[in-house]
Backbone atoms as SQL, in Angstrom:
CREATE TABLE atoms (id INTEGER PRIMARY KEY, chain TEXT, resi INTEGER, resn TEXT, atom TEXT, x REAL, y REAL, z REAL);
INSERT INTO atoms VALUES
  (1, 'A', 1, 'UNK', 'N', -2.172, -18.667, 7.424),
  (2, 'A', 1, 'UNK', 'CA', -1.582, -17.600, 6.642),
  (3, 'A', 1, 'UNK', 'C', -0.090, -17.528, 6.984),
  (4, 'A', 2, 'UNK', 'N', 0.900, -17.211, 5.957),
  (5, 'A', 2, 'UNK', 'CA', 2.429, -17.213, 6.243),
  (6, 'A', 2, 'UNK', 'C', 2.574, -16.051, 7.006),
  (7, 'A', 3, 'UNK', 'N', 3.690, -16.047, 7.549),
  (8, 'A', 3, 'UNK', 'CA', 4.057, -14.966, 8.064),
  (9, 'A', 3, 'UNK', 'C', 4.782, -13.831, 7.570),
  (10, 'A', 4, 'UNK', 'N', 4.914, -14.412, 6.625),
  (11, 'A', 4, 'UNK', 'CA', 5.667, -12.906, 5.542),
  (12, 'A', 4, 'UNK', 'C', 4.581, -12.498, 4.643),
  (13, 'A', 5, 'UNK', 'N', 3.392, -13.108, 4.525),
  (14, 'A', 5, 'UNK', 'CA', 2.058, -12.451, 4.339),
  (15, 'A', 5, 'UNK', 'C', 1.579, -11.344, 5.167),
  (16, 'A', 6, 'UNK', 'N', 1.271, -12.214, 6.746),
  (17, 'A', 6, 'UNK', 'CA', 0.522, -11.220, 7.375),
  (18, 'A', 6, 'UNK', 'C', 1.104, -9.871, 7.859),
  (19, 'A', 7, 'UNK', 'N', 2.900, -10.046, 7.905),
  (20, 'A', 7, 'UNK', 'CA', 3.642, -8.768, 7.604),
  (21, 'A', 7, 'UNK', 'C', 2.831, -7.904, 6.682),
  (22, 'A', 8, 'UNK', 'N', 3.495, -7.959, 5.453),
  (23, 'A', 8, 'UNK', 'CA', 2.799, -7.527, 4.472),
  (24, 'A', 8, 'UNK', 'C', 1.472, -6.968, 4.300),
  (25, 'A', 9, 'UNK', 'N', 0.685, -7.279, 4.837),
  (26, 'A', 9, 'UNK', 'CA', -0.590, -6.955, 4.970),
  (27, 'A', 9, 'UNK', 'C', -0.788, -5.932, 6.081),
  (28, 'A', 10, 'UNK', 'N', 0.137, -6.109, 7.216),
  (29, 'A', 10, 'UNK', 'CA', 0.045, -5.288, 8.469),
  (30, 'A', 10, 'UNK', 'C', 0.460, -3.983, 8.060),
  (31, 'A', 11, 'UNK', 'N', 2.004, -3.723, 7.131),
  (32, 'A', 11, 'UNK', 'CA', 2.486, -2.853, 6.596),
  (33, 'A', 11, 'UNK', 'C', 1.501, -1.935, 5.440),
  (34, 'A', 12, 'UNK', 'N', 0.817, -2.449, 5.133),
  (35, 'A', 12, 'UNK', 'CA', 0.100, -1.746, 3.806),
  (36, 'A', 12, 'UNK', 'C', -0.916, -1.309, 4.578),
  (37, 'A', 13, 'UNK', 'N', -1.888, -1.938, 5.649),
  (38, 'A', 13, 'UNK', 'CA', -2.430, -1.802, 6.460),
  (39, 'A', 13, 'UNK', 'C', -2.281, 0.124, 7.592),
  (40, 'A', 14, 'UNK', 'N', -1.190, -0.015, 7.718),
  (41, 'A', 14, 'UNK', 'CA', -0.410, 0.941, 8.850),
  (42, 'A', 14, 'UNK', 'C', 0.202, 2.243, 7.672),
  (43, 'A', 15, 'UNK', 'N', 0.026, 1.770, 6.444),
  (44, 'A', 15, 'UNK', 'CA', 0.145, 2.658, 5.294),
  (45, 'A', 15, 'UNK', 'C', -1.463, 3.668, 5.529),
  (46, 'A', 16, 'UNK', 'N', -2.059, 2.917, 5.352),
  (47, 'A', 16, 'UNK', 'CA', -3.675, 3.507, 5.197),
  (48, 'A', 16, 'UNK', 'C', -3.829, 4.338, 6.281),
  (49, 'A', 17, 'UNK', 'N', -3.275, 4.201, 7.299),
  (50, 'A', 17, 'UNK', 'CA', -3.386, 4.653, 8.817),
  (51, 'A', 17, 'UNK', 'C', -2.421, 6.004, 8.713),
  (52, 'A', 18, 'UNK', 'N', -1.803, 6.061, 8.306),
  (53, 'A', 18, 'UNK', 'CA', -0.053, 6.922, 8.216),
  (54, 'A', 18, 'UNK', 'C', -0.776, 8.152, 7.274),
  (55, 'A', 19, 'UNK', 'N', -1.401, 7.290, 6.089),
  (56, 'A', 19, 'UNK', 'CA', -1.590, 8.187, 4.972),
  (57, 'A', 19, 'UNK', 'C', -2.761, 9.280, 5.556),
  (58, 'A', 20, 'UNK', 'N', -3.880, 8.388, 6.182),
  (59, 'A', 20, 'UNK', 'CA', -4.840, 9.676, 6.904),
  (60, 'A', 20, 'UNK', 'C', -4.358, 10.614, 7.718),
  (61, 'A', 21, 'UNK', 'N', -3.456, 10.179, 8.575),
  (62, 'A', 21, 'UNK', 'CA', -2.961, 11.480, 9.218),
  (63, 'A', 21, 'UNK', 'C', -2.166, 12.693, 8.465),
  (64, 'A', 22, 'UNK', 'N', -1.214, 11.926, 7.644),
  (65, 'A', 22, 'UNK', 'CA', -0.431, 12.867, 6.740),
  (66, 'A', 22, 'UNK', 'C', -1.076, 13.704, 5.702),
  (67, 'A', 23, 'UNK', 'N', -2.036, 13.068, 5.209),
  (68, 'A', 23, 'UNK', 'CA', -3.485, 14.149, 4.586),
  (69, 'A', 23, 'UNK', 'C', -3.843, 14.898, 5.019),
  (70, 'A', 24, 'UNK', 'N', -4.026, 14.848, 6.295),
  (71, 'A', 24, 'UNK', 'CA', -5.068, 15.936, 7.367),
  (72, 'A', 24, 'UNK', 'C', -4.277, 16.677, 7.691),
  (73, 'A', 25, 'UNK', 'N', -2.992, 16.546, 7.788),
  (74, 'A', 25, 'UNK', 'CA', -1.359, 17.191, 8.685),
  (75, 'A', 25, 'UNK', 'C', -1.055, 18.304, 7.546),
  (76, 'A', 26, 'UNK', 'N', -1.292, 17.841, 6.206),
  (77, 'A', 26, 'UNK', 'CA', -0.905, 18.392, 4.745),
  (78, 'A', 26, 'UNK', 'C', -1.461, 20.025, 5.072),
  (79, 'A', 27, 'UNK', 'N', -2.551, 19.895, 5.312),
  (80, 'A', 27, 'UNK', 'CA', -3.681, 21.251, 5.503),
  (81, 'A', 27, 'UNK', 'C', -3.090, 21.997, 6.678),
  (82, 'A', 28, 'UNK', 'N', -2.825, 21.163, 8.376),
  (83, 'A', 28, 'UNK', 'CA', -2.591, 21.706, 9.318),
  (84, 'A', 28, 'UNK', 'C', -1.511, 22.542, 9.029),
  (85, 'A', 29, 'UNK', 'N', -0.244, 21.891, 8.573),
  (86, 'A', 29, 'UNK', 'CA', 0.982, 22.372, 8.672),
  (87, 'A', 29, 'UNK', 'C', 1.657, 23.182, 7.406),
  (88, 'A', 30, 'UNK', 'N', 0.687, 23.247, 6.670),
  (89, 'A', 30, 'UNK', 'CA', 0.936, 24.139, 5.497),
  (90, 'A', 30, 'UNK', 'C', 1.638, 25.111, 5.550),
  (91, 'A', 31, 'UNK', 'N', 3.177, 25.618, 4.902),
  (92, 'A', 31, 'UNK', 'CA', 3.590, 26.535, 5.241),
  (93, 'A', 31, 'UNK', 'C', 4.589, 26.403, 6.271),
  (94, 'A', 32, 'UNK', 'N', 4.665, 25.472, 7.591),
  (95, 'A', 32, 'UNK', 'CA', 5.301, 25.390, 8.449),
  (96, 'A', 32, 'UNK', 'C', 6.647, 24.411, 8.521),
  (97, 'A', 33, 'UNK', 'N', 7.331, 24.461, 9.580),
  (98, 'A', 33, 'UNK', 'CA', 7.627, 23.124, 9.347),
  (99, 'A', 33, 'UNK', 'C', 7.449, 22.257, 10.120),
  (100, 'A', 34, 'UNK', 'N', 7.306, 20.945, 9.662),
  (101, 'A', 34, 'UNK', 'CA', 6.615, 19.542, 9.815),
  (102, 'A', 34, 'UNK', 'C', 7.562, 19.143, 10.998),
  (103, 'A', 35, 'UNK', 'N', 6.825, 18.332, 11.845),
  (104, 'A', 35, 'UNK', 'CA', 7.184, 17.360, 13.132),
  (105, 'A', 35, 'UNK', 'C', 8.317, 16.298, 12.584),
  (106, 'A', 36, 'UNK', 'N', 9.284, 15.693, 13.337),
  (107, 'A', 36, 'UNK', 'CA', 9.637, 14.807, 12.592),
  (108, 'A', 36, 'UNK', 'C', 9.194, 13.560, 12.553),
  (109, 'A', 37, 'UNK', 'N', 8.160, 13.269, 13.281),
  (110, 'A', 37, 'UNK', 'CA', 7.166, 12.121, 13.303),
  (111, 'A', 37, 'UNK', 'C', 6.403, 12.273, 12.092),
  (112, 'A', 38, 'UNK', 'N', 5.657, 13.128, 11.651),
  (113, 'A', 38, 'UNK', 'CA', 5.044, 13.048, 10.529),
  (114, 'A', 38, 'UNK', 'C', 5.896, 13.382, 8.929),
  (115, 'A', 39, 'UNK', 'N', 6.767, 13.296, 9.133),
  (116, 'A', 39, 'UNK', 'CA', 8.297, 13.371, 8.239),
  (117, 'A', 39, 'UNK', 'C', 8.277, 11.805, 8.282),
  (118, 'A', 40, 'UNK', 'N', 8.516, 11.204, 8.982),
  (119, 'A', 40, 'UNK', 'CA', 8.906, 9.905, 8.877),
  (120, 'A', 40, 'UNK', 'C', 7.322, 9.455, 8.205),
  (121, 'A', 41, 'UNK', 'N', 6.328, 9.749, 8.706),
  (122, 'A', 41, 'UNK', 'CA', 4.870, 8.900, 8.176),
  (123, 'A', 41, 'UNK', 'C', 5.118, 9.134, 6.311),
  (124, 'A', 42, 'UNK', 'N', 5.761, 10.418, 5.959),
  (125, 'A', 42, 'UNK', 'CA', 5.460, 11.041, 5.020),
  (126, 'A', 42, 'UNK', 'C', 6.553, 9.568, 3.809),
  (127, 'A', 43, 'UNK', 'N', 7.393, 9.886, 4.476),
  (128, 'A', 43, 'UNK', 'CA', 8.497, 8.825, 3.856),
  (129, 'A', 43, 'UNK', 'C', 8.260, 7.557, 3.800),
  (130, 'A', 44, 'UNK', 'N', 7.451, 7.014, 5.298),
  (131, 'A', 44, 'UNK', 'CA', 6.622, 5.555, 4.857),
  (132, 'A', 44, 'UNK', 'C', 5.863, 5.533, 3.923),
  (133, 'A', 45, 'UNK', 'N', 5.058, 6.495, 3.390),
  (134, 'A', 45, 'UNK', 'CA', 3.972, 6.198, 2.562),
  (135, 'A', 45, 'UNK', 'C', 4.368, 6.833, 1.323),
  (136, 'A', 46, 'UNK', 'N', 5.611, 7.322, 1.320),
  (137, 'A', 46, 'UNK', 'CA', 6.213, 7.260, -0.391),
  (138, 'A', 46, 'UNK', 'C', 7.077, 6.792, -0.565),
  (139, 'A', 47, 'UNK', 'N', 7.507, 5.176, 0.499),
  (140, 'A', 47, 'UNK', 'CA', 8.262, 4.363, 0.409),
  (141, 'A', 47, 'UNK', 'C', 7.430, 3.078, -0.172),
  (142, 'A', 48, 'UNK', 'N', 6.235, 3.273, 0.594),
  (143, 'A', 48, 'UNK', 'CA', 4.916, 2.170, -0.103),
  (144, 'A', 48, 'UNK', 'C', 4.369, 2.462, -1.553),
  (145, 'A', 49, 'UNK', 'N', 4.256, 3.445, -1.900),
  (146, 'A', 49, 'UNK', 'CA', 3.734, 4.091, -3.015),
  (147, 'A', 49, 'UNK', 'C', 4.924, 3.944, -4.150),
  (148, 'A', 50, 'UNK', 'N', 5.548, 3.924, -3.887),
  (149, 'A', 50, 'UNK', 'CA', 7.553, 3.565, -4.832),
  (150, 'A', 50, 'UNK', 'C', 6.926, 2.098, -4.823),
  (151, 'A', 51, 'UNK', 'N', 7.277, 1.280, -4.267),
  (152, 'A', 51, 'UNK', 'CA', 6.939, 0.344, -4.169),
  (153, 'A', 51, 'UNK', 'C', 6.203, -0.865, -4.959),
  (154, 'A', 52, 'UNK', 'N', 4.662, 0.131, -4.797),
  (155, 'A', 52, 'UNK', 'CA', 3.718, -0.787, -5.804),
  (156, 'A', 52, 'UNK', 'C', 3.987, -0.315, -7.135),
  (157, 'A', 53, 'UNK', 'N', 4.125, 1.272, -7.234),
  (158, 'A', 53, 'UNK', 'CA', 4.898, 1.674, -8.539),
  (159, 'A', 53, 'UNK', 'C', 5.621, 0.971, -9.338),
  (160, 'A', 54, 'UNK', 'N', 6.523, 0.152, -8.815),
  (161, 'A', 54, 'UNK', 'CA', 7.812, -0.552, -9.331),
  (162, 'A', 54, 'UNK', 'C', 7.015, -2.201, -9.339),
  (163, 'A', 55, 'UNK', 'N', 5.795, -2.552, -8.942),
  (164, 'A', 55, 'UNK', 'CA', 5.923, -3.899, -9.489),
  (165, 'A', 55, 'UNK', 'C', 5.500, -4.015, -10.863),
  (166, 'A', 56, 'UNK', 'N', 6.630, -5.079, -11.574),
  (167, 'A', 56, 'UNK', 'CA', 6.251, -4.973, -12.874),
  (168, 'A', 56, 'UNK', 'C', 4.945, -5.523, -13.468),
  (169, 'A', 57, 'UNK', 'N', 3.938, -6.434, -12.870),
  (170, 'A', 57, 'UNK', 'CA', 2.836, -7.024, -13.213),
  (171, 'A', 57, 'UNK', 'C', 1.665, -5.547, -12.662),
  (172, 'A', 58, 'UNK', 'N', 1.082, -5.159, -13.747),
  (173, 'A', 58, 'UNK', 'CA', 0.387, -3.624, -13.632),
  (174, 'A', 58, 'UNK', 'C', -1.115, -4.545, -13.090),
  (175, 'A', 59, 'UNK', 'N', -1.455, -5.831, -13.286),
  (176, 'A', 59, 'UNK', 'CA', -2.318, -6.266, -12.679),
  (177, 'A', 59, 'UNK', 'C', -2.141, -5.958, -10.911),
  (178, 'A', 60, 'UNK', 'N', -1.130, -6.611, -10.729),
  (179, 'A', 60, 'UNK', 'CA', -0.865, -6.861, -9.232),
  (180, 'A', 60, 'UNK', 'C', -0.435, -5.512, -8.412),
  (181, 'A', 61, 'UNK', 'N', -0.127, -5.022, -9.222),
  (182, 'A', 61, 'UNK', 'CA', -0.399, -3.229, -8.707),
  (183, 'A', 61, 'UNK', 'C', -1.372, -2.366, -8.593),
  (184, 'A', 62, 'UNK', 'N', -2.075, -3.036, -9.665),
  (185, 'A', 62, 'UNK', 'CA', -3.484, -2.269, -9.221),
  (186, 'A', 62, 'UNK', 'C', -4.262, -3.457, -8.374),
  (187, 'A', 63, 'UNK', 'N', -3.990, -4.454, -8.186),
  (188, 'A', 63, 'UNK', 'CA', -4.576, -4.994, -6.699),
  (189, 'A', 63, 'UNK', 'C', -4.481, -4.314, -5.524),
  (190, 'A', 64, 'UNK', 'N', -3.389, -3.661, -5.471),
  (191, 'A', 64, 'UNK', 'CA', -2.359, -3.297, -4.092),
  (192, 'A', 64, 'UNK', 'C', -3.006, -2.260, -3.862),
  (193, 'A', 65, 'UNK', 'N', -3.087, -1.253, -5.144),
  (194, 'A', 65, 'UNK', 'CA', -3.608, 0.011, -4.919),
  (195, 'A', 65, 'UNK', 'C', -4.866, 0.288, -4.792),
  (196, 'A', 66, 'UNK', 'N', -6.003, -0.654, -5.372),
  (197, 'A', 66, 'UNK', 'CA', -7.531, -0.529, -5.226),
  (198, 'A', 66, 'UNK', 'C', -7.731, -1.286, -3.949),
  (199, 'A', 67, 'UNK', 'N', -6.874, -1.750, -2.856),
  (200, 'A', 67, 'UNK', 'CA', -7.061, -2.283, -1.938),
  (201, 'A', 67, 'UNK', 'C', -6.316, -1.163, -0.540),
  (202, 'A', 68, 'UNK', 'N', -5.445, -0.875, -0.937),
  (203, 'A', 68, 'UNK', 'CA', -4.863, -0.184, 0.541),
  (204, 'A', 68, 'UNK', 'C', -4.481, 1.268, -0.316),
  (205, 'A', 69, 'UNK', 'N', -4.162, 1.672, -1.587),
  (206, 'A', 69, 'UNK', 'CA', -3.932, 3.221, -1.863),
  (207, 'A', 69, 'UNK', 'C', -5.002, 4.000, -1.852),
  (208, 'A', 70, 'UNK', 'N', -6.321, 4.209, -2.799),
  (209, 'A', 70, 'UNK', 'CA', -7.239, 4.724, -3.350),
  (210, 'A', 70, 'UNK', 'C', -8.073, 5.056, -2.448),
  (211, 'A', 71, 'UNK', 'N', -8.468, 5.544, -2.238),
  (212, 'A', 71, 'UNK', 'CA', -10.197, 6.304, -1.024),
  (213, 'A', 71, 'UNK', 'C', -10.834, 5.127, -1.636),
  (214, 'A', 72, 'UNK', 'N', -11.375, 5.254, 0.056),
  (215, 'A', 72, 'UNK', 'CA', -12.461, 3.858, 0.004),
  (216, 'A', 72, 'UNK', 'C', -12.186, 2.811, -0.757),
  (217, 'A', 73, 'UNK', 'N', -10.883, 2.266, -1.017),
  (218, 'A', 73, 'UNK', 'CA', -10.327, 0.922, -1.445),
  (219, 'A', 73, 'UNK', 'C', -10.322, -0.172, -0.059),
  (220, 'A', 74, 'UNK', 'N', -10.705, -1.408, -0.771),
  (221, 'A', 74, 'UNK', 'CA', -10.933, -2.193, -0.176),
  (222, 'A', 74, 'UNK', 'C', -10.747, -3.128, -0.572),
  (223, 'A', 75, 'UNK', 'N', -10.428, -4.653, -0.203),
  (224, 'A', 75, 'UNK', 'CA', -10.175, -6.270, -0.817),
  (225, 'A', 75, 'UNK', 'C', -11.625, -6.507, -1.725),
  (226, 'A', 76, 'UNK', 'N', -12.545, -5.891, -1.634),
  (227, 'A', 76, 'UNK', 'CA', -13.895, -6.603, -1.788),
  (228, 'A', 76, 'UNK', 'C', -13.657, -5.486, -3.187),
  (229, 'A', 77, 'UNK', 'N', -13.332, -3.833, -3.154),
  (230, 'A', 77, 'UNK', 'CA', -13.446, -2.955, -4.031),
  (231, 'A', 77, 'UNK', 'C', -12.112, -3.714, -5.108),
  (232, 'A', 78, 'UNK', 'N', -11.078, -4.054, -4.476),
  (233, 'A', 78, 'UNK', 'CA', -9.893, -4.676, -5.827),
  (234, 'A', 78, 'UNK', 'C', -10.527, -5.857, -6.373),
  (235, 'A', 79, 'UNK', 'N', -11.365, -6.678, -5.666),
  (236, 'A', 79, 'UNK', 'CA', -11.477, -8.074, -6.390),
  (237, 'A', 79, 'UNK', 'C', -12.464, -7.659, -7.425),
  (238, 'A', 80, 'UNK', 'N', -13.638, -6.684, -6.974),
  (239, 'A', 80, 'UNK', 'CA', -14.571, -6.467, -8.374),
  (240, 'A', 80, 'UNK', 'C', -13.859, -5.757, -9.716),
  (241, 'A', 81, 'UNK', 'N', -12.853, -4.885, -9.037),
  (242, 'A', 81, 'UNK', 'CA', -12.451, -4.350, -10.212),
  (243, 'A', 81, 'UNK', 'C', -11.478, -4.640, -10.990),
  (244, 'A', 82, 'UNK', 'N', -11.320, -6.256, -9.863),
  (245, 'A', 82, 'UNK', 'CA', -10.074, -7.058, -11.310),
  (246, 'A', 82, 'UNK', 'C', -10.657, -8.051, -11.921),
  (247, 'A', 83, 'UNK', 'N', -11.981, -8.270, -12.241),
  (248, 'A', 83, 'UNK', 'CA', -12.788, -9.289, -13.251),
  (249, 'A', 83, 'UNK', 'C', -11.996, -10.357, -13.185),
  (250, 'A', 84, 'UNK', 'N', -11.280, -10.746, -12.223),
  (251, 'A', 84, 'UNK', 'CA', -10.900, -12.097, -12.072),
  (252, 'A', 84, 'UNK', 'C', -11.405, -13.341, -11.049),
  (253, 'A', 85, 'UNK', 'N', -11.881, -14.173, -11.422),
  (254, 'A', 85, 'UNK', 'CA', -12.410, -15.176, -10.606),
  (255, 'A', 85, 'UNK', 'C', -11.471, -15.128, -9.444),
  (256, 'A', 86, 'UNK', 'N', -12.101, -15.161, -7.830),
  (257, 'A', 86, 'UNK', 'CA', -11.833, -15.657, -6.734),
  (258, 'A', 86, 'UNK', 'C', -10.695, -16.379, -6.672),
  (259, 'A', 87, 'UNK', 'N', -10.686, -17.233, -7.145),
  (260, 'A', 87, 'UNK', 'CA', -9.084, -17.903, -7.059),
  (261, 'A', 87, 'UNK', 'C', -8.183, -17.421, -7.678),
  (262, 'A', 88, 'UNK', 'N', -8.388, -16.875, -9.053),
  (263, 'A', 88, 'UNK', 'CA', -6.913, -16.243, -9.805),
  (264, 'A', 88, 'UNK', 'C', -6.915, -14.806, -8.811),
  (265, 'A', 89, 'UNK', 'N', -8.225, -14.079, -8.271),
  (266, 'A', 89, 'UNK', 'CA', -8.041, -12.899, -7.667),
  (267, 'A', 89, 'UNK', 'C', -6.780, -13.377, -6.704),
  (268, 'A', 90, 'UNK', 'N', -6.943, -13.957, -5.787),
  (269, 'A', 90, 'UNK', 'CA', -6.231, -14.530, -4.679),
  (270, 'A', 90, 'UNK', 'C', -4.454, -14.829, -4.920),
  (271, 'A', 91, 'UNK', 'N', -4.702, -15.840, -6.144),
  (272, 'A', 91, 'UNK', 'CA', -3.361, -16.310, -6.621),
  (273, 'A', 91, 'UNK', 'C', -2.551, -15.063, -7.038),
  (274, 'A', 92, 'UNK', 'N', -2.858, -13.919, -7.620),
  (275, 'A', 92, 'UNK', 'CA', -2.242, -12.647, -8.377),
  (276, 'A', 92, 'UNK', 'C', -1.992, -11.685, -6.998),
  (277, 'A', 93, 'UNK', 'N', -3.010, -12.000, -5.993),
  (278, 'A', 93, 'UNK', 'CA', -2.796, -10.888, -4.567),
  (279, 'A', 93, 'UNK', 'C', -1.699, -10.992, -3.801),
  (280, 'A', 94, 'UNK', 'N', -1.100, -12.990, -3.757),
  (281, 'A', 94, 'UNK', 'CA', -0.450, -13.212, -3.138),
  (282, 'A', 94, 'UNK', 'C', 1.203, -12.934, -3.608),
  (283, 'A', 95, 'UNK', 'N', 0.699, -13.277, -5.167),
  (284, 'A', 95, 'UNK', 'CA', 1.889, -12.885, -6.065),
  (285, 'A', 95, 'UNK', 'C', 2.420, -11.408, -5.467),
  (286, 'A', 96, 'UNK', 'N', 1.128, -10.646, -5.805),
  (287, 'A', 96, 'UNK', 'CA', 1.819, -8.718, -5.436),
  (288, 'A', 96, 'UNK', 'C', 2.655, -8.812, -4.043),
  (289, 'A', 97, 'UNK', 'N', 1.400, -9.082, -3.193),
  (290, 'A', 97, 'UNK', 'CA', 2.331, -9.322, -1.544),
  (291, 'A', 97, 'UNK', 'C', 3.754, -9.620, -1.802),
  (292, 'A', 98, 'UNK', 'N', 3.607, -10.367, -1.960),
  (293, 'A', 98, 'UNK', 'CA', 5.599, -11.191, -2.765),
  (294, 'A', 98, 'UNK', 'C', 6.317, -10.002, -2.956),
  (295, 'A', 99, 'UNK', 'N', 6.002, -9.766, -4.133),
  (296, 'A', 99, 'UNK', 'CA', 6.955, -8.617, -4.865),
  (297, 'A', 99, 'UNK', 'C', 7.005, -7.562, -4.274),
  (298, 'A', 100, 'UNK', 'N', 5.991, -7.182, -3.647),
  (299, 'A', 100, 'UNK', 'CA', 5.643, -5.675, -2.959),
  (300, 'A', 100, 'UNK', 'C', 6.493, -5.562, -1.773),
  (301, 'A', 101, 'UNK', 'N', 6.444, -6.611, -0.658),
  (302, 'A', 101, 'UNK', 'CA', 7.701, -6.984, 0.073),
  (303, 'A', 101, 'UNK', 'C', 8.743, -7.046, -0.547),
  (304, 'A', 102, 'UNK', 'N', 9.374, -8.259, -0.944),
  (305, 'A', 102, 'UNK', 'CA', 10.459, -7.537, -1.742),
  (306, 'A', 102, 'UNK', 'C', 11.137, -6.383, -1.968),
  (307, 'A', 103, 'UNK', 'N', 9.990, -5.959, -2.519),
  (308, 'A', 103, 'UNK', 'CA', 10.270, -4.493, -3.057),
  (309, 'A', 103, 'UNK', 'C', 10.854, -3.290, -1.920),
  (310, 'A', 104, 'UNK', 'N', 9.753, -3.590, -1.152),
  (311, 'A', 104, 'UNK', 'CA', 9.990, -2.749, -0.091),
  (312, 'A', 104, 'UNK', 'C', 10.799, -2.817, 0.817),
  (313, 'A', 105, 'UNK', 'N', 11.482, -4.377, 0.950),
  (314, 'A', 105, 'UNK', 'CA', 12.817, -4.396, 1.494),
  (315, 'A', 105, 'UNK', 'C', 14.235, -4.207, 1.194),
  (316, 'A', 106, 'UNK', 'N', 13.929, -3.718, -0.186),
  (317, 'A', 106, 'UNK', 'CA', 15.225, -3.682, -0.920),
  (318, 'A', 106, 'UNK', 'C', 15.597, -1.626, -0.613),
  (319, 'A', 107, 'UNK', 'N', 14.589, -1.607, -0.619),
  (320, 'A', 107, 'UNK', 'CA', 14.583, -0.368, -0.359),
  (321, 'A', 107, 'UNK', 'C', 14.650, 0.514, 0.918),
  (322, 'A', 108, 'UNK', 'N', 14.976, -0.479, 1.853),
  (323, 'A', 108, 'UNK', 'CA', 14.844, -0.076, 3.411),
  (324, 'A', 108, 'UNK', 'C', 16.455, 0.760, 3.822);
C-alpha cells in the first residue's frame, strides 16, 4: 500500500474517532464554553467533511462518506452500496483517497 494512501486512510480513520467524542462533548458542553482541544477536534472534522463535500466525482464521495462519515459506515457498508464490482469499487476508492487528500491539503 502507498504511503500517501495509508495517510489518508489513518486521517479519515482519526476523523471517526474525533467525531465520537465531539458528538458526545455536543450534549456535555451545551451552553458552555468548549475546551480548546475539542475546538480543534471540531475543526478537524469540518475540515474532513469540506473536503469530501468538494470532491467533484459524487460517486467517490459517497464512497468516503458511507465508509468513514455515516453511523455504522464501513468499507464492506460503501462497497454494497456502490453496486460496483470489486475492482471498479477499489479503482474509484483510490481515486477519492487522491482527491480527498488533495483536498484536504490545500486546505491546511
Amino acid at each position: 500500500m502507498e504511503q500517501w494512501y495509508r495517510s489518508a486512510r489513518q486521517y479519515l480513520k482519526q476523523y471517526r474517532f474525533y467525531h465520537g467524542i465531539v458528538e458526545q462533548a455536543v450534549n456535555d458542553w451545551e451552553g458552555a464554553e468548549k475546551p480548546k482541544r475539542l475546538q480543534q477536534m471540531e475543526l478537524y472534522c469540518q475540515r474532513v467533511t469540506n473536503a469530501i463535500d468538494s470532491i467533484r466525482d459524487e460517486r467517490q464521495a459517497n464512497l468516503l462518506r458511507n465508509e468513514f462519515i455515516v453511523a455504522d459506515g464501513s468499507q464492506r457498508v460503501a462497497y454494497e452500496l456502490s453496486g460496483l464490482s470489486k475492482s471498479q469499487y477499489y479503482v474509484i476508492r483510490k481515486q477519492a483517497m487522491r482527491e480527498w487528500l488533495q483536498l484536504i491539503n490545500q486546505h491546511k
